[in-house]
C-alpha positions in Angstrom: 0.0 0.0 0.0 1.3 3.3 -0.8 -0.2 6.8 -1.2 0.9 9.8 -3.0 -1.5 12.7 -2.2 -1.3 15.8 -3.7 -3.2 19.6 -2.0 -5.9 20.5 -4.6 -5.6 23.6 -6.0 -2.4 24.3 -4.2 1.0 24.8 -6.4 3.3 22.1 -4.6 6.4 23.7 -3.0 8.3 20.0 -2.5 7.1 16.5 -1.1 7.8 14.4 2.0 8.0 11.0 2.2 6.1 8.7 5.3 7.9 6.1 6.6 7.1 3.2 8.4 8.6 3.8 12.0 8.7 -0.2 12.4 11.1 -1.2 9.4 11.4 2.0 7.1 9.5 1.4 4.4 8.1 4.3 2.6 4.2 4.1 3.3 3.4 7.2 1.1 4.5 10.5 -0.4 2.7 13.7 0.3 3.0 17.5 -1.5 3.6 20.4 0.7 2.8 24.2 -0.1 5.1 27.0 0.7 3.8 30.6 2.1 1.8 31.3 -1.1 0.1 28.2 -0.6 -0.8 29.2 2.9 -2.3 32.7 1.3 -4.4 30.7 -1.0 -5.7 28.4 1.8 -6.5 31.1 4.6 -8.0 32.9 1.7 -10.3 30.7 0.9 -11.2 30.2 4.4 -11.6 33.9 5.2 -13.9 34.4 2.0 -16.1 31.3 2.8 -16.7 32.6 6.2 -17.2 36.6 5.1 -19.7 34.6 2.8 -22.4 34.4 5.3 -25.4 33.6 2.6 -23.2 30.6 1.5 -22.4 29.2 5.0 -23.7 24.9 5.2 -27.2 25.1 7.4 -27.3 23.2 10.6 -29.1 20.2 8.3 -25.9 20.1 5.9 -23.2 19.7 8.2 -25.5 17.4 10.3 -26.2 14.5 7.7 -22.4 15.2 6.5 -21.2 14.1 10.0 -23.7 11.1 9.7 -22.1 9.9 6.2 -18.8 10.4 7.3 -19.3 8.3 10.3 -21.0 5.4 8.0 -18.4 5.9 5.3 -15.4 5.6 8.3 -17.1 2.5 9.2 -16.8 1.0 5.6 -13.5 2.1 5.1 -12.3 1.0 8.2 -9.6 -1.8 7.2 -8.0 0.8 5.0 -7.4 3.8 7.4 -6.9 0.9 10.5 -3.5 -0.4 7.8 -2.8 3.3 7.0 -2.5 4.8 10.6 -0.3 1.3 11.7 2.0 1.8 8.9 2.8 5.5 9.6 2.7 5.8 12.9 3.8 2.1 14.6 0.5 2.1 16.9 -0.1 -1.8 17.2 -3.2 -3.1 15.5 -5.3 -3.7 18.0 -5.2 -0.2 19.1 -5.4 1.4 16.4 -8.8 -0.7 15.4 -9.8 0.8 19.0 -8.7 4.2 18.0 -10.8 4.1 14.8 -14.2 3.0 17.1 -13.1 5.8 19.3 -13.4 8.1 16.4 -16.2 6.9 14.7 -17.9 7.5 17.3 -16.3 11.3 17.5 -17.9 12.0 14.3 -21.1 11.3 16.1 -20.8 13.7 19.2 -19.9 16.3 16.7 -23.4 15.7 15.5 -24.9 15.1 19.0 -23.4 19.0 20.2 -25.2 20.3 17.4 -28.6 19.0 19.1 -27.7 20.0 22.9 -25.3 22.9 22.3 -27.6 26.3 21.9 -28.0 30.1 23.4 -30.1 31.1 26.2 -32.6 33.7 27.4 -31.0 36.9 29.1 -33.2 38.0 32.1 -35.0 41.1 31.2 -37.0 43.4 32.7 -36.2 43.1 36.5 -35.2 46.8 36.8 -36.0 50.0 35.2 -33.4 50.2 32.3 -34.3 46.6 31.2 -38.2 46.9 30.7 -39.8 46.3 27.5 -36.7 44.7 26.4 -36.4 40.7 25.5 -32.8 39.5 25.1 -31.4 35.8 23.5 -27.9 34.4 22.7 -27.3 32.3 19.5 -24.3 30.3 18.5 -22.6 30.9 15.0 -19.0 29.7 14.1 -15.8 31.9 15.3 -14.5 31.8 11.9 -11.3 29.9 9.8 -9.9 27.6 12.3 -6.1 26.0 11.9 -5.5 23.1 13.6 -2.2 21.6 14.2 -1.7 17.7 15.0 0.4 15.4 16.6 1.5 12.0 15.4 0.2 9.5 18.4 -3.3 9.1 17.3 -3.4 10.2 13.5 -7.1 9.1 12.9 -8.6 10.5 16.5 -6.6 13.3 17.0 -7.8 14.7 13.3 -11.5 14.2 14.2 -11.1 16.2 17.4 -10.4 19.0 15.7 -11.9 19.0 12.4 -15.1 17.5 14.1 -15.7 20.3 15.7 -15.1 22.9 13.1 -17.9 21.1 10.9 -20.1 21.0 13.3 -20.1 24.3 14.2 -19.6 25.9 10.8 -16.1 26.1 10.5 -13.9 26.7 7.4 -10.9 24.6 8.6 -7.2 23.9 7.6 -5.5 21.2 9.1 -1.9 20.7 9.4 -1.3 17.2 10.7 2.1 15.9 12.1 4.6 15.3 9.4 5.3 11.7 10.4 1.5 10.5 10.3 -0.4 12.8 7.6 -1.9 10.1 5.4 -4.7 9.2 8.1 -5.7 12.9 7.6 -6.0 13.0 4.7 -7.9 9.9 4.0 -10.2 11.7 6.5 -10.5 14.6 4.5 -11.5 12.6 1.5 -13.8 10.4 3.2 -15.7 14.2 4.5 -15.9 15.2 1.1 -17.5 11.8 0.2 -19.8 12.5 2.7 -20.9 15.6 0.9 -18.5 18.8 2.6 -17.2 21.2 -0.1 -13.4 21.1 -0.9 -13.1 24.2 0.7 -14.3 23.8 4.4 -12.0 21.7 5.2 -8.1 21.8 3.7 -5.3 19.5 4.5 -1.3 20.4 4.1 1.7 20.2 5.2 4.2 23.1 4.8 7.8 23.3 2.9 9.0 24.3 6.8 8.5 25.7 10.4 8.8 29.6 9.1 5.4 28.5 6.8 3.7 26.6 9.5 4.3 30.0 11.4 2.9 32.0 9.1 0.1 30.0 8.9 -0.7 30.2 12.5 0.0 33.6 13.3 -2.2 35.1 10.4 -4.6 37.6 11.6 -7.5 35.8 9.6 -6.7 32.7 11.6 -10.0 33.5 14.4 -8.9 29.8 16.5 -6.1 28.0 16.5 -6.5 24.5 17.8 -2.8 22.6 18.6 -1.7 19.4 20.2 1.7 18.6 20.4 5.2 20.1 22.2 4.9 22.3 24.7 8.0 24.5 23.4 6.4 24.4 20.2 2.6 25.2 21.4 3.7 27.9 23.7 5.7 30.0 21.3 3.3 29.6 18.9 1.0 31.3 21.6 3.0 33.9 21.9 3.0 35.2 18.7 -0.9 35.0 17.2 -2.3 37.9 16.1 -4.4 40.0 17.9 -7.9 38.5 18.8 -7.1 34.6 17.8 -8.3 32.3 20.5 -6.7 28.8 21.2 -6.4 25.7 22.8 -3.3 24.1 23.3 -3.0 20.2 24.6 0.7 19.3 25.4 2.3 16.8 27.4 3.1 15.9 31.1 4.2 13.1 33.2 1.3 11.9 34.8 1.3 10.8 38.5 -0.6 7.6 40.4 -0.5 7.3 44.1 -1.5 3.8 45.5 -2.0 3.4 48.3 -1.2 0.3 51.1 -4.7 -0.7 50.7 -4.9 -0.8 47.0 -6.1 -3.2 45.2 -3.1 -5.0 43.6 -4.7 -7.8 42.0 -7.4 -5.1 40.2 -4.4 -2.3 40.3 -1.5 -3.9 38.0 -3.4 -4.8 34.4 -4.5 -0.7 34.8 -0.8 0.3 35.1 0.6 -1.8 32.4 -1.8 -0.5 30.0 -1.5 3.0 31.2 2.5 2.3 30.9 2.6 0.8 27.9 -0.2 1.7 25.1 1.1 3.0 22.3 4.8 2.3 23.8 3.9 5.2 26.6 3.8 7.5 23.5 0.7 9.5 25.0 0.1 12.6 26.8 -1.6 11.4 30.0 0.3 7.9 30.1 1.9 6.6 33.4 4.8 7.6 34.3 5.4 8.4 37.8 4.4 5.9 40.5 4.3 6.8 44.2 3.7 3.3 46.0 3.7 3.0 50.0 6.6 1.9 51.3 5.3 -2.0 53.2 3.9 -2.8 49.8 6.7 -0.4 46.7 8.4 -3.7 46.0 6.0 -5.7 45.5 4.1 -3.6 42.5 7.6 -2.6 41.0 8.1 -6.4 40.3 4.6 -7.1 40.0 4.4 -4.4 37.2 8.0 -5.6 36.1 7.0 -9.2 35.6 3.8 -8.2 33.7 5.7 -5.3 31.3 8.2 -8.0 30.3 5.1 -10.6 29.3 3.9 -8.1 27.0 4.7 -8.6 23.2 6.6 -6.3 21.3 7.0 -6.1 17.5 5.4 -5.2 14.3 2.4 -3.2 15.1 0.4 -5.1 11.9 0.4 -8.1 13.9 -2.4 -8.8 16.0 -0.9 -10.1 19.3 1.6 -7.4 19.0 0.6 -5.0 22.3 3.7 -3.0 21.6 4.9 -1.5 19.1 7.8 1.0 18.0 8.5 4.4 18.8 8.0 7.5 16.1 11.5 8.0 15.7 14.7 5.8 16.1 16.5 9.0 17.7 13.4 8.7 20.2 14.9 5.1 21.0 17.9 6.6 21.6 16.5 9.6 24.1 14.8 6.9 26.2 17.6 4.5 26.2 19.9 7.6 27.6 18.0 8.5 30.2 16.9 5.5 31.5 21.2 4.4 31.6 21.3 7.9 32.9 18.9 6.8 35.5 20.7 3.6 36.2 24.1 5.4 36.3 22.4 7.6 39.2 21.1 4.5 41.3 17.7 3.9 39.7 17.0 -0.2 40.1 16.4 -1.3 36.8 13.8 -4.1 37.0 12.9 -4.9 33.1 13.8 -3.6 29.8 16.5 -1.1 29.5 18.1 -2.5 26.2 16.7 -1.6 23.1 15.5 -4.7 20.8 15.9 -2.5 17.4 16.5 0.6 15.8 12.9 0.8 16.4 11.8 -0.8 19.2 12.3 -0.4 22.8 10.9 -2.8 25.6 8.5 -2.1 28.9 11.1 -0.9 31.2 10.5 -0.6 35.0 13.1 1.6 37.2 12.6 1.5 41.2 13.5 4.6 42.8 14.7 6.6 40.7 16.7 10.0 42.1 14.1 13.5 42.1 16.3 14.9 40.0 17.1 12.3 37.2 15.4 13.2 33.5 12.8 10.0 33.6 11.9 12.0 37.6 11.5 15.5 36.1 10.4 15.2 32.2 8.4 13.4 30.2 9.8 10.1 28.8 7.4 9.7 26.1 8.1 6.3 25.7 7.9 2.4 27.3 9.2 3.7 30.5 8.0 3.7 34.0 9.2 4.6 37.5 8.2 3.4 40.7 8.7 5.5 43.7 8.4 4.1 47.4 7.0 6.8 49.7 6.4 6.8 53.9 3.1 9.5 54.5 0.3 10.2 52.0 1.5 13.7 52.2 5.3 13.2 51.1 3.5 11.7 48.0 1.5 14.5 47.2 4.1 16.9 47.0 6.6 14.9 45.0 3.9 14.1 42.6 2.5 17.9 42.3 6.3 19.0 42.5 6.5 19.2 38.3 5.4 22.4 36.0 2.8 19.7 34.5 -0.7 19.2 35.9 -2.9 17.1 33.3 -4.6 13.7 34.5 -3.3 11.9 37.7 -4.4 9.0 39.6 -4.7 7.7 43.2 -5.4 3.6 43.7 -7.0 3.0 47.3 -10.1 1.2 49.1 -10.5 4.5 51.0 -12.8 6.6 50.2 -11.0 9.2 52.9 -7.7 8.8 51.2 -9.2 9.1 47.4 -11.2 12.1 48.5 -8.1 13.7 50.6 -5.9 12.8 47.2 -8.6 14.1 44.9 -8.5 17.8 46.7 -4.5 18.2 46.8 -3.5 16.6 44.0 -2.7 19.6 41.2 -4.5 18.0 37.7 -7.1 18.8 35.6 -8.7 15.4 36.4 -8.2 12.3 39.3 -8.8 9.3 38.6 -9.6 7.0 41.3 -8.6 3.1 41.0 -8.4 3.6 37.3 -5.0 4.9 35.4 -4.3 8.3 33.9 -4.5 7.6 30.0 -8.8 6.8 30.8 -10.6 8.9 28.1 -13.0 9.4 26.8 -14.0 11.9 23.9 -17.1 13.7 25.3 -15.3 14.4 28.7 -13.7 17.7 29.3 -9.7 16.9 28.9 -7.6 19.9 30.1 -3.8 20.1 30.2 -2.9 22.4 33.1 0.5 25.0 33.8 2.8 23.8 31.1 0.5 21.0 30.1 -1.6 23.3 28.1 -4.3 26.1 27.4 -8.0 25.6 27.6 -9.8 22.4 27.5 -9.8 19.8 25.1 -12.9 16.8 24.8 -15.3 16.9 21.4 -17.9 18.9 23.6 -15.7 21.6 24.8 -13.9 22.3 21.4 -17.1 22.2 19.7 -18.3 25.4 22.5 -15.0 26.8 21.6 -15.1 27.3 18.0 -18.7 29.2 18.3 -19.5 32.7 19.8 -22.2 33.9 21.8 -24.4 36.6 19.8 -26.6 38.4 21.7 -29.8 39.7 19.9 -32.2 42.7 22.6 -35.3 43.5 21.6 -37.0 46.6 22.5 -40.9 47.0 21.9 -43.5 49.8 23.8 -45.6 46.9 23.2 
């Protein structure tokens, strides 16, 4: 399978090739555009929306969503092989990712239903009689939308969901490594009956493009998900009056407790560890275990991370599969000898299989101060932490700049609640681990972690404004 996709109506400035993370191979070829391409595309998207006679009606985009949704589901073999082979996430995931999505396209068409404007109270004083006041929704204007690699087909509908839905001219930018699932669900929108326009996929010749892209003053939302360095100075420099919402990373914390539940506990961990070879925002990372029971769930964990099968992500019993980039193989394997080197217990893992892949790898007790302690590994990594008072753990988990999702494993409802009210993160999970989503909750990246709050709902609210309409009769 290969794919060679070109941007309609766009002059191509140069092409990129795709390449299998796993073994290499080159999945596809895809043109980018260089700064006049970007004109042509916020152009479009700033006309379309000055255009208000021509904007889709409510019924359009609605039974749009609803074909895409069916046409996804048809097509689902093709973008399940696609996403594997450009961005390593093993099979099985990825078919869950697709579901996941699917299922996105719907919510988008759920908001559209339970999302409206409300009655402003009127007449309760003297300036206010005779007066009848409403809000209404209508879209913010051309959105931009930049992607990230980890979940090529899900990732895309969160942002170009929403834009539809609300009315929306949209460009999206995916992530260089995993663009071909975007595009594929470009096409499969314009199957479904959207007009070329609304919605535009590329890729630029370079960062000082992208920029320019992001930062132009007809951009009214910018949607991103990806680094934090990168979000954050791309924050900095939008124009005047462009909202955002930014979803970066973190290094998510789970407490457990001495009552936990190991038994229950362990499965949660792995998979929070592991999925997608730890390559997700809100994956496990740091874990603060009570000292009577620490070793225990290290080699617990340990034993269960090195059961779990690694290799190509096209085969179904493969649970892991490689990371995005063989320099990221070589980050993780650094800091986790780095780690070692500093009088981390290595447990499992620690020795890269390929250029590609890297195994589960449990540390116990790390140092505070080593890398896989203060940054985000981004990879197959985990460290377990023993800790004395409930307190002690607290602070070393909330002592990061990141506050995303955290968790806290316990029987007691006292020690949940106490962990749920000092923990620093946008969400607590209780006997569950950090990577639980799902797509209608709100999903918020705090401090460095991000801006504003992602979840299909919330991005949906975000992309619309509230117009006020006052009446005034002597009636």
């Amino acid at each position: 399978m290969h794919f060679s996709i070109e941007v309609p109506g766009a002059k191509q400035a140069g092409r990129i090739d795709v390449l299998s993370p796993f073994d290499g191979h080159r999945v596809g070829t895809v043109a980018t555009v260089d700064l006049k391409g970007v004109n042509q595309a916020l152009s479009t998207g700033a006309a379309l929306y000055r255009d208000r006679s021509a904007w889709l009606s409510g019924q359009q985009r609605g039974e749009i969503l609803e074909r895409a949704a069916v046409l996804m589901q048809s097509q689902s073999e093709q973008l399940i092989a696609t996403a594997v082979a450009e961005g390593g996430k093993p099979y099985q995931d990825t078919r869950a990712e697709l579901l996941r999505a699917i299922d996105g396209i719907k919510n988008c068409r759920e908001c559209m239903r339970s999302q409206h404007g409300r009655e402003i109270p009127m007449q309760f004083n003297t300036a206010s009689q005779q007066r009848l006041a409403f809000t209404h929704l209508e879209p913010i204007g051309p959105v931009v939308a930049i992607s990230a690699f980890n979940h090529p087909i899900n990732l895309i509908v969160h942002q170009i969901g929403p834009a539809i839905a609300a009315g929306c001219p949209v460009i999206i930018k995916p992530a260089e490594k995993t663009p071909l699932s975007a595009f594929m669900l470009v096409a499969i929108l314009r199957e479904a009956g959207l007009p070329e326009a609304w919605c535009q996929p590329l890729l630029t010749d370079n960062l000082n493009t992208a920029e320019a892209l992001v930062t132009d003053p007809r951009v009214a939302f910018f949607s991103f998900i990806g680094s934090a360095k990168v979000g954050w100075d791309l924050r900095s420099k939008l124009a005047p009056g462009t909202r955002c919402a930014l979803e970066h990373g973190g290094a998510a914390p789970v407490i457990v407790a001495a009552d936990a539940d190991l038994d229950a506990m362990l499965p949660l961990l792995v998979k929070g560890g592991f999925y997608h070879a730890g390559q997700v925002c809100v994956s496990v990372q740091r874990i603060y275990v009570q000292r009577s029971i620490a070793r225990q769930l290290a080699q617990s964990l340990a034993a269960l991370a090195a059961a779990l099968k690694v290799g190509d992500p096209m085969a179904s019993a493969t649970e892991v599969g490689p990371l995005i980039r063989h320099a990221e193989v070589d980050r993780v394997e650094s800091w986790v000898n780095e780690a070692v080197a500093e009088g981390a217990e290595l447990l499992t893992g620690g020795q890269r299989i390929s250029a590609a892949l890297y195994p589960p790898t449990v540390l116990f007790n790390p140092t505070e101060t080593s890398q896989v302690s203060q940054r985000e590994i981004f990879g197959p990594v985990v460290c377990v932490y023993a800790y004395d008072t409930l307190d002690e753990a607290l602070e070393r988990a909330n002592a990061l700049p990141y506050a995303f999702q955290a968790a806290v494993m316990t029987r007691s409802i006292d020690t949940a609640l106490y962990a749920f009210r000092h923990l620093q993160a946008s969400a607590v999970l209780i006997n569950d681990h950090t990577a639980f989503r799902v797509d209608w909750m709100p999903f918020a990246g705090l401090r460095e972690s991000g801006y504003g709050t992602g979840g299909i709902p919330y991005t949906y609210r975000d992309m619309q404004i509230e117009k006020m309409a006052v009446f005034h009769s002597n009636l």
